[in-house]
C-alpha positions in Angstrom: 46.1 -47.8 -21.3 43.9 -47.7 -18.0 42.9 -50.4 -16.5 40.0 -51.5 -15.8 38.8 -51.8 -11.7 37.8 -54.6 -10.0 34.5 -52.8 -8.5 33.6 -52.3 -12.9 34.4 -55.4 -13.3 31.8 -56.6 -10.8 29.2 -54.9 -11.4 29.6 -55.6 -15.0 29.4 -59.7 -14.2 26.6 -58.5 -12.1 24.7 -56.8 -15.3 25.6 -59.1 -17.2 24.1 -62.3 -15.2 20.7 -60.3 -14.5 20.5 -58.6 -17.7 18.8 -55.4 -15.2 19.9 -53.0 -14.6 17.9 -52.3 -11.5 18.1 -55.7 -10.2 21.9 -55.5 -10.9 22.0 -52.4 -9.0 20.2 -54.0 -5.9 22.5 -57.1 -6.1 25.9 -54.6 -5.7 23.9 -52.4 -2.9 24.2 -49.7 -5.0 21.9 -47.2 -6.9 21.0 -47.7 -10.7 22.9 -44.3 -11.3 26.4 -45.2 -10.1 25.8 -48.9 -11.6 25.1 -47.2 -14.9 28.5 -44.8 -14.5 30.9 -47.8 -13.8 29.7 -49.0 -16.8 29.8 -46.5 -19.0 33.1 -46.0 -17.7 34.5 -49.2 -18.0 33.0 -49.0 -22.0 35.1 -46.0 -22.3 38.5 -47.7 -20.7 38.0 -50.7 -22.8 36.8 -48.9 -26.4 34.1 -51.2 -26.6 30.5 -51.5 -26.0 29.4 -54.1 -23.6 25.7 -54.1 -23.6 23.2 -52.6 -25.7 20.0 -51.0 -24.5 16.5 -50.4 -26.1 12.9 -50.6 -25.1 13.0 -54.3 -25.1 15.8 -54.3 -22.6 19.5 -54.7 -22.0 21.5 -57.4 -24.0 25.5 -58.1 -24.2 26.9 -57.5 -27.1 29.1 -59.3 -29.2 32.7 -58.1 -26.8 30.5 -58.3 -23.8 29.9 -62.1 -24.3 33.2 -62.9 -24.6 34.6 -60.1 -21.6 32.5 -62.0 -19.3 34.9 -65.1 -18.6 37.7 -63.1 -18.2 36.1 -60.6 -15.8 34.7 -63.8 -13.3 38.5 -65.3 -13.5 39.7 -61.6 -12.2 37.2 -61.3 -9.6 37.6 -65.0 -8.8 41.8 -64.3 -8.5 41.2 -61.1 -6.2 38.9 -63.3 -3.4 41.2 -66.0 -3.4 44.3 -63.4 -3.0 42.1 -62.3 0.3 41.7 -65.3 1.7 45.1 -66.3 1.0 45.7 -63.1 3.2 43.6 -64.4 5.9 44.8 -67.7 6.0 48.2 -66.3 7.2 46.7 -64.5 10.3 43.9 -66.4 12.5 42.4 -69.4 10.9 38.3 -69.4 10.5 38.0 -65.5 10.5 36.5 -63.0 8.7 33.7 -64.2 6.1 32.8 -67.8 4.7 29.8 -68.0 2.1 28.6 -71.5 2.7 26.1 -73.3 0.1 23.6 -75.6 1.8 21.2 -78.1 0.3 17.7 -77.9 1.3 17.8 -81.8 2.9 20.6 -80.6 4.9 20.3 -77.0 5.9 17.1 -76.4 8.0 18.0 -79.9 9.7 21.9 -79.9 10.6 22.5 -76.0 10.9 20.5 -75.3 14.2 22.9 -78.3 16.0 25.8 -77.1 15.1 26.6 -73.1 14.3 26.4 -72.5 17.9 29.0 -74.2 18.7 30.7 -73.2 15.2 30.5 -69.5 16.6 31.3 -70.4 19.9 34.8 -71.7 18.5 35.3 -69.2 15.6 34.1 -65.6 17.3 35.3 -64.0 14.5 34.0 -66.0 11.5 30.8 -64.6 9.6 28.9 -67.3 8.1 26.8 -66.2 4.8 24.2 -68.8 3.9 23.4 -69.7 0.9 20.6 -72.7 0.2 20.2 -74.0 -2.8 19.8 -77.5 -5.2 23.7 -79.6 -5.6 23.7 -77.9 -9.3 23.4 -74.7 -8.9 25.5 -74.3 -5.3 28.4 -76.2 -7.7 28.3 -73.4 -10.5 28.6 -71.0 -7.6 31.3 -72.8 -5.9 33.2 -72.7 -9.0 32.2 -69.5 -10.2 33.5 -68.0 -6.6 30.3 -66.8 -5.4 30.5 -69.5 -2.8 33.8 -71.1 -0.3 32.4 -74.2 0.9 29.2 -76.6 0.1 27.8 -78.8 2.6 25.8 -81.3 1.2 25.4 -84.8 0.2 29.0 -85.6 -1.4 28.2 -89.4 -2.5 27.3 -88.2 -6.0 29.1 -87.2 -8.9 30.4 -83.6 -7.9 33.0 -83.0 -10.6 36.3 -81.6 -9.5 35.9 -80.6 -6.1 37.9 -82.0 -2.6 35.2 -83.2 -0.6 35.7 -84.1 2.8 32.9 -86.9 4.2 31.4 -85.2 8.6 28.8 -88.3 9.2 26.5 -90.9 7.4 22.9 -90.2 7.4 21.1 -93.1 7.2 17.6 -93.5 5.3 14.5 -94.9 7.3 11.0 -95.3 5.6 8.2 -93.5 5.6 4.8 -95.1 6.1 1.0 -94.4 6.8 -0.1 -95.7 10.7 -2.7 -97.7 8.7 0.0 -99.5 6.8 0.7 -102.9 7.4 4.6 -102.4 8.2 3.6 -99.6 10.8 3.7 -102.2 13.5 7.0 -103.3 12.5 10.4 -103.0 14.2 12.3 -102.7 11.2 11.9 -102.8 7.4 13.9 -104.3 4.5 14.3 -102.8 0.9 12.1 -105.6 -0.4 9.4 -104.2 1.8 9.4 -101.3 -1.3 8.4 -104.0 -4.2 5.1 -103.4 -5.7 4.7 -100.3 -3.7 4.1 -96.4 -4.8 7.0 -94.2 -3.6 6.7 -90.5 -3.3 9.5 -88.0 -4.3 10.9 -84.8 -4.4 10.9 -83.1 -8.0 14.1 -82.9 -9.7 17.2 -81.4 -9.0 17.4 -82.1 -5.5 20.7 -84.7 -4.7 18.3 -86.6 -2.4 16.0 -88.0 -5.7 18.5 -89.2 -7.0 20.1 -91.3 -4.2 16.6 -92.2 -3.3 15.0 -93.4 -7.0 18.0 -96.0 -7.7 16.9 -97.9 -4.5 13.2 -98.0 -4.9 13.6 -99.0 -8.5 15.5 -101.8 -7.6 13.4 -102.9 -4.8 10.6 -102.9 -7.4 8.4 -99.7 -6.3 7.0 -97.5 -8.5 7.7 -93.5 -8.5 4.0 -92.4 -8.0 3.3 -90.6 -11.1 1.9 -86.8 -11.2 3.2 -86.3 -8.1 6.5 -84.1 -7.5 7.5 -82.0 -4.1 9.7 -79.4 -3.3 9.6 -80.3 0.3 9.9 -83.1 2.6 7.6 -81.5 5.2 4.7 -82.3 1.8 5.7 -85.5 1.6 5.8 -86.6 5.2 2.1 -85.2 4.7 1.0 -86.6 2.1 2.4 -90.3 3.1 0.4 -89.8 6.5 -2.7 -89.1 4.6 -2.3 -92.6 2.6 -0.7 -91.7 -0.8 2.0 -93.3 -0.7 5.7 -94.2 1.2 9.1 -92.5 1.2 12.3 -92.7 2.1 13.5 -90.0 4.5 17.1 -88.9 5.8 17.0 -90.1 9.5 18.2 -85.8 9.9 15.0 -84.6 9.1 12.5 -87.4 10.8 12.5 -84.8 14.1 11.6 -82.1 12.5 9.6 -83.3 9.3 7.9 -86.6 11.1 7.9 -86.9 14.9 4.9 -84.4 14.5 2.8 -85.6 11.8 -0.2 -87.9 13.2 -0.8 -91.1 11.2 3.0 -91.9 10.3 5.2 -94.4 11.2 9.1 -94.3 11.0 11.2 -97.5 10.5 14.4 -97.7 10.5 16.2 -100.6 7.9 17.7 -103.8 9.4 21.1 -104.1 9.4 23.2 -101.6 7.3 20.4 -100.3 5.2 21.0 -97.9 2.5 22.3 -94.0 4.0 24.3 -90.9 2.3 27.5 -89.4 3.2 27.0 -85.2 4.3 30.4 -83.6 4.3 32.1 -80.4 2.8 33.6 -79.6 -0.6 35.5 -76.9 -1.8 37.5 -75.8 -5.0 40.4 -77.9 -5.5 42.5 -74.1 -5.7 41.2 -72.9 -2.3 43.9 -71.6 0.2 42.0 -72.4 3.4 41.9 -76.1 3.1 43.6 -76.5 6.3 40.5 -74.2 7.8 37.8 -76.2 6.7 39.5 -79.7 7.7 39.6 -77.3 11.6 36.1 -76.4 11.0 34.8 -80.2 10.1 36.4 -81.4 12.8 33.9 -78.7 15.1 30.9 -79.6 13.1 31.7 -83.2 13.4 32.2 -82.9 17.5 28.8 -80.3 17.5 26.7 -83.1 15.6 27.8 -86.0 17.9 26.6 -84.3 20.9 23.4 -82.9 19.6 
């Protein structure tokens, strides 16, 4: 019986997962044609149909649904048999898909891939920014090698290595009565309406927990996707926030009518490292490249 190849078996995970065959096409950076002929063909290797196809669309069938798992486990088992390949010649080389999370990303990357690609020539970073959830399914899925993120949560099965703690600071209007202040305190939050971004994003939920117990209030009707809106919208008198001290350059310094405080003493932070499938070969290289985005941050 022939076998099945590995470039049908991906673009039938990637039909399968868009349920398009257009977009599916566009996703392998091929044309709709040949997508349609590797699958037909791999119909005709395995003696079953894998989708069916009407006016209304494309759905899997019955044999599709349960093909699928095995084909990402195959797919997943040839990338990691390359970079087990790698791994044996120069560390760091060749490609790396690397998740991001949108707290982290637009405020950590500039710093430090200079100095990433300064020390690894030869290492071609693919980003990929998303919320913790979804970069997870795609870590495990093998759409993704590494994760940089916030790693003091709940992130299932995953070795996670901690680069630096990013402490919080809070967020207030000039106006505010704290704006003069040196410092603030977690009590400083009682009684008080907190802003927030919506859900999903890792940095809610480290940030909710706090303000509950120091007695604020999530302001209700109010969700962002961004920390740039709510640095806004706290200037502007809605409300406070907390804020990773990583993006008050970029989000705050520039906003008239806010006010940044750091918290006295050790106030409340989060722990950014790297995480990677517990099955990885290139352990060893991420531990090499931590050490250079630990090194690149400290001198920034």
């Amino acid at each position: 019986m022939d076998r099945p190849t590995l470039r049908q078996l991906e673009y039938f995970v990637a039909l399968a997962e868009r349920l398009n065959f257009r977009k599916a096409a566009e996703a392998c950076f091929v044309s709709q044609p040949t997508l349609s002929a590797q699958i037909a063909g791999l119909e005709a290797t395995l003696g079953v149909q894998l989708f069916e196809r009407d006016r209304r669309g494309v759905r899997l069938t019955a044999a599709g649904e349960a093909l699928v798992p095995g084909a990402r486990e195959t797919l997943t088992a040839a990338d990691r048999m390359g970079q087990l390949a790698r791994s044996f010649g120069a560390p760091l080389t060749g490609p790396l898909r690397l998740g991001v999370i949108p707290t982290v990303g637009p405020y950590l990357l500039p710093r430090v891939l200079p100095a990433v690609s300064e020390a690894f020539p030869d290492l071609q970073v693919y980003l990929r920014e998303d919320m913790t959830g979804r970069l997870l399914e795609q870590l495990e899925t093998g759409k993704l090698d590494l994760l940089l993120l916030a790693i003091d949560l709940d992130l299932g099965s995953v070795e996670t290595l901690p680069l630096f703690s990013d402490p919080f600071v809070l967020a207030v209007p000039s106006t505010d009565e704290l704006a003069g202040a040196e410092a603030a305190q977690l009590s400083d939050l009682d009684g008080r309406d907190v802003l927030l971004l919506d859900e999903g994003h890792c940095l809610r939920e480290q940030a909710l927990p706090l303000c509950t117990a120091a007695g604020a209030d999530e302001m209700s009707g109010f969700r962002a996707s961004s920390l740039g809106t709510i640095t806004q919208m706290v200037a502007s008198g809605l409300g406070v926030t907390l804020l990773p001290e990583l993006a008050v350059e970029r989000e705050a310094a520039a906003v008239p009518n806010l006010r940044v405080l750091p918290f006295a003493d050790e106030g409340p932070s989060r722990q950014i490292g790297l995480a990677w499938r517990t099955s990885s070969p290139r352990e060893a290289e991420y531990r090499t490249l931590a050490e250079t985005l630990q090194a690149a941050w400290a001198a920034s």
